[in-house]
N, C-alpha and C positions, 0 to 999 in steps of 0.2 A: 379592354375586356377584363373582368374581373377575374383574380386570382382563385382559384379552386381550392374551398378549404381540405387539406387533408388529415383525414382518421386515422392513428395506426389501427391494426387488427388489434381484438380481445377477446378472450375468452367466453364460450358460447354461453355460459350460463349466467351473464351477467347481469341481462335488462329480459324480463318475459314480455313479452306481447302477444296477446290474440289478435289476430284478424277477423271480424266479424263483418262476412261477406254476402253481401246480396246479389245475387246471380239473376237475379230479374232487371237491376237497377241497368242502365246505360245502356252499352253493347256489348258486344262478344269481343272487340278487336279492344275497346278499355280493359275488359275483364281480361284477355288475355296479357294484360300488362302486367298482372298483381304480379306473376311470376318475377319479373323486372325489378318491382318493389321487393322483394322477399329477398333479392340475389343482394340487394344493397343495404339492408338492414343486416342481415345474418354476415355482412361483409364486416359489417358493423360490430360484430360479438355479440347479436342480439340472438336469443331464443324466441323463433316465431312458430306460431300454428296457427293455421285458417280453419277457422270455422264459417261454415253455408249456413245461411238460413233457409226456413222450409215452409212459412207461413207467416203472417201478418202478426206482428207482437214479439220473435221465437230471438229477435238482436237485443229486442232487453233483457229475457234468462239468457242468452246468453253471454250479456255484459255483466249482469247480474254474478253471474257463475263464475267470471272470468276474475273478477274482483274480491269475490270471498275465498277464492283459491291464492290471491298473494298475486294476482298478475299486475306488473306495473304500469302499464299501456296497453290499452282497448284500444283498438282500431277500426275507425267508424269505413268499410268499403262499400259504398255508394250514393246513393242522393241524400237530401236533407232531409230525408223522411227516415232512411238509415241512421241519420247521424242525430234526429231525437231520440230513434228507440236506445240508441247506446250511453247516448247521456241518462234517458230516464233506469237506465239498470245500472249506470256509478255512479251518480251524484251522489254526494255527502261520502263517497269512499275515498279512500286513498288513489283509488288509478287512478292515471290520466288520460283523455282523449286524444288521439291521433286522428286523422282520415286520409284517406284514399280516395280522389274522385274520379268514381263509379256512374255518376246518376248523370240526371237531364240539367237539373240547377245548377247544384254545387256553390250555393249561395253562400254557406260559411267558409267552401276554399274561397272563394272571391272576395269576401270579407278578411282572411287572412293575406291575399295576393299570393298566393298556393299557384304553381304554374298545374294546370289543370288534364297534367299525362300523371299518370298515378306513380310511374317511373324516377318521371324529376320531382313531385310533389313528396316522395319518399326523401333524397335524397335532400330536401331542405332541412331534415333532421340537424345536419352540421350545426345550424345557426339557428337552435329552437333555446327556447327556453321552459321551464313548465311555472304556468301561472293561476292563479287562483282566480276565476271570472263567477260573476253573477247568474242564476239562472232565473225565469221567471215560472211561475208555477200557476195553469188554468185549470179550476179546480182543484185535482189531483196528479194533471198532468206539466212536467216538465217542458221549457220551451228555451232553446239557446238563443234562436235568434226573434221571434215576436207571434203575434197571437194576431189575429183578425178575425173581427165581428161582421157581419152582414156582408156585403157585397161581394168582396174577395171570398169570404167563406163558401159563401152560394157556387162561385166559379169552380171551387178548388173540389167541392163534393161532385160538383157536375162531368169533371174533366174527363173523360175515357182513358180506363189506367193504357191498352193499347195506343191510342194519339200520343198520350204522354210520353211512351218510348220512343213511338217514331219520330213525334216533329219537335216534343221536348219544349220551351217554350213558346214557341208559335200556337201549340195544342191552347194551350192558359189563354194568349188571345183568342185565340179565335171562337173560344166558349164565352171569355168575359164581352164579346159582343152578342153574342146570342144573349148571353143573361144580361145583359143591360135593354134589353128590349122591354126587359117586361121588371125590370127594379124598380123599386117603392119605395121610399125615405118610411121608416115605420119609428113609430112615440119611443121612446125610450127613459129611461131614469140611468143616471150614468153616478154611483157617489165613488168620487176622486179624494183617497186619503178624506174621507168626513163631507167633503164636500159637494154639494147637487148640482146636474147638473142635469138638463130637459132640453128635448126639441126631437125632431124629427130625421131620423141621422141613416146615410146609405151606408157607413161603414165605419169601424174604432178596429186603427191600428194601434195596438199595445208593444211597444220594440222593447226588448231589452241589447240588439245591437243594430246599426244603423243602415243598412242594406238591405230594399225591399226590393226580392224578385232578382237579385244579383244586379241592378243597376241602376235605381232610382232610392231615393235617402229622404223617407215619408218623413222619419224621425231622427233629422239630421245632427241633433246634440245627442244620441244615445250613445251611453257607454257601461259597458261590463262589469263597471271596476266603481261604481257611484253608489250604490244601494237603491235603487233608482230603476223605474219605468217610465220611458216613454208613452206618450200618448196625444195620438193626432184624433180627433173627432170632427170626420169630415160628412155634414148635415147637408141636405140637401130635398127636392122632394122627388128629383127622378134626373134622368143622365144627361138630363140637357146643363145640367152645372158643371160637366165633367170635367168643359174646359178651361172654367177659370180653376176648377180644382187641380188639372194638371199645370196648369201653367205655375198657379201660388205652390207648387211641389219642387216646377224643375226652377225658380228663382229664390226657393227658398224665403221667400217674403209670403208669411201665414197671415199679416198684417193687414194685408191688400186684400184679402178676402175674408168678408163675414161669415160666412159658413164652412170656416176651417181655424177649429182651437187646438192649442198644445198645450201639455201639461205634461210636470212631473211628476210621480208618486210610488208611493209601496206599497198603494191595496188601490183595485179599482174596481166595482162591482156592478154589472149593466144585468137591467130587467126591462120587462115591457109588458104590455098585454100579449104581442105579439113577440114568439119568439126569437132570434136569428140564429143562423149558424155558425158556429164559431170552430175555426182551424188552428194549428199550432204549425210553425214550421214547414208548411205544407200539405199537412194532413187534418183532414176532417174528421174530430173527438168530439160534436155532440152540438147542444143548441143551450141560448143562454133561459134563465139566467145562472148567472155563473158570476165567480171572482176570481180576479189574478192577482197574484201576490208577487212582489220580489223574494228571491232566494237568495242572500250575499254569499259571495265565497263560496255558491257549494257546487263547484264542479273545478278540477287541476285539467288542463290542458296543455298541451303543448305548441305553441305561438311563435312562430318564426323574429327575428329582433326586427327584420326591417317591418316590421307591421306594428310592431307595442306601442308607437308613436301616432299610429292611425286608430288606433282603438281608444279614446279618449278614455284620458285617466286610468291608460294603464302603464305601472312603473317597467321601466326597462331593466331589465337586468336582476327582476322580484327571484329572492333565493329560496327557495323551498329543501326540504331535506331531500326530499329525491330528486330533484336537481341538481347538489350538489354530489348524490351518490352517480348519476349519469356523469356529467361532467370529470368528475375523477376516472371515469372506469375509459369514458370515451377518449379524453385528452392526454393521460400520465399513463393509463392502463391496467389489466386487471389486478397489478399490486394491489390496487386500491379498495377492492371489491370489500362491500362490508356484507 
């Protein structure tokens, strides 16, 4: 059994955090954990306040707000859809990203290996570090973990926000078989960093980290920490390809199949006659044509150590100033407070 790190106490006013809480996201018996989480951060010397949200958009002002006030840690509490609106209200600021998983996915705790009760997922603060990761940017909008064009988009807009809570992702399949009934490989113009690229494509996942859906790895070399976008462009002309497309996903061999390329880059821009839907994270922003851009560096989070090693090409142990003002205040104590 592993040794339990221990905090001394410190003083309340040392580290601020908002919690920015979606009360629609998961369930009530999650939700009723945040308390859980809150008893162990303030255990912590940390100064925390929740903030509810109250409408579609209301976690970026209030990330937004949280950030121009001097708060050190925004806390993203509940799904992936939570945890873009709060990166797009800090990116390029000083906070850093936390979460709490609230939601159905929880695709970036899974991608961090975040134990997935909001209580212990607090509680891995001990062993965080705060690191400076990549974002990607579609259009205007901010994406932590990747963008999809057509097929996946199609499902994601279609999905019944009620299914979503209850069955969570069973909901996702059980739509993306309905909408594979009637998908259509549509023309495209795809230019990668300058480069053309045509055919007839059912769907371009754009990753900037490597977890699609919390358990299959479309864009298995993606890393945060590269300047760098992923991108699978999986062509096809309707779902009878789906299984050599699944199978060249879960062997990771792109090779073996002609109607699946990878690429990397830091601008990619898809048009067509026809236009697709394009999702970020989860959530449906709109239909292309559209560009995504990489973003380097512009978002601090905080990243557990046993994970920096599974995020390709991210340094262990990356010191930033306000990691080193946590670290003092958490380890030696509030002497230290600057």
């Amino acid at each position: 059994m592993t040794e339990q790190a221990t905090i001394p106490a410190v003083h309340p006013e040392t580290v601020r955090a908002r919690i920015v809480l979606n009360p629609r996201a998961g369930n009530a018996e999650d939700i009723g954990r945040i308390s859980a989480a809150l008893k162990v951060w303030r255990a912590r010397g940390w100064q925390v306040d929740v903030t509810p949200t109250t409408y579609a958009g209301h976690a970026i002002e209030l990330a937004r707000e949280a950030a121009a006030q001097g708060y050190d840690v925004v806390v993203a509490a509940g799904g992936d859809g939570t945890v873009n609106e709060v990166v797009n209200g800090i990116a390029r600021t000083n906070a850093a990203l936390a979460v709490l998983p609230v939601g159905t996915g929880n695709v970036w705790v899974r991608e961090l290996k975040l134990p997935l009760r909001p209580d212990a997922a607090a509680a891995s603060i001990d062993m965080s570090n705060i690191v400076e990761l990549d974002l990607g940017l579609a259009g205007d909008r901010y994406f932590l973990l990747m963008a999809g064009v057509g097929f996946d988009a199609a499902v994601t807009r279609a999905v019944d926000p009620a299914a979503k809570r209850k069955l969570g992702l069973l909901a996702y399949i059980v739509q993306a078989v309905l909408t594979a009934r009637d998908i259509r490989g549509k023309r495209v113009r795809i230019m990668i960093d300058g480069r053309q690229v045509r055919g007839r494509v059912l769907m371009v996942v754009i990753s900037n980290s490597r977890l699609y859906g919390g358990f299959l790895q479309i864009t298995h070399h993606a890393s945060l920490t590269d300047g760098l976008l992923d991108v699978a462009v999986i062509k096809g002309q309707d779902v009878r390809s789906a299984p050599l497309h699944i199978l060249s996903i879960l062997l990771r061999r792109y090779n073996l199949n002609p109607d699946m390329d990878y690429y990397r880059a830091r601008e990619v821009h898809i048009s067509g006659v026809d236009p697709l839907e394009v999702q970020v994270d989860g959530d449906a922003i709109g239909m292309t044509p559209m560009t995504f851009q990489v973003a380097p560096a512009a978002l601090r989070a905080l990243v557990p150590t046993w994970s920096t090693s599974d995020l390709q090409g991210l340094p262990a142990g990356l010191r930033l100033p306000m990691l080193d003002r946590i670290r003092r205040i958490l380890i030696d104590g509030p002497q230290h407070r600057t």
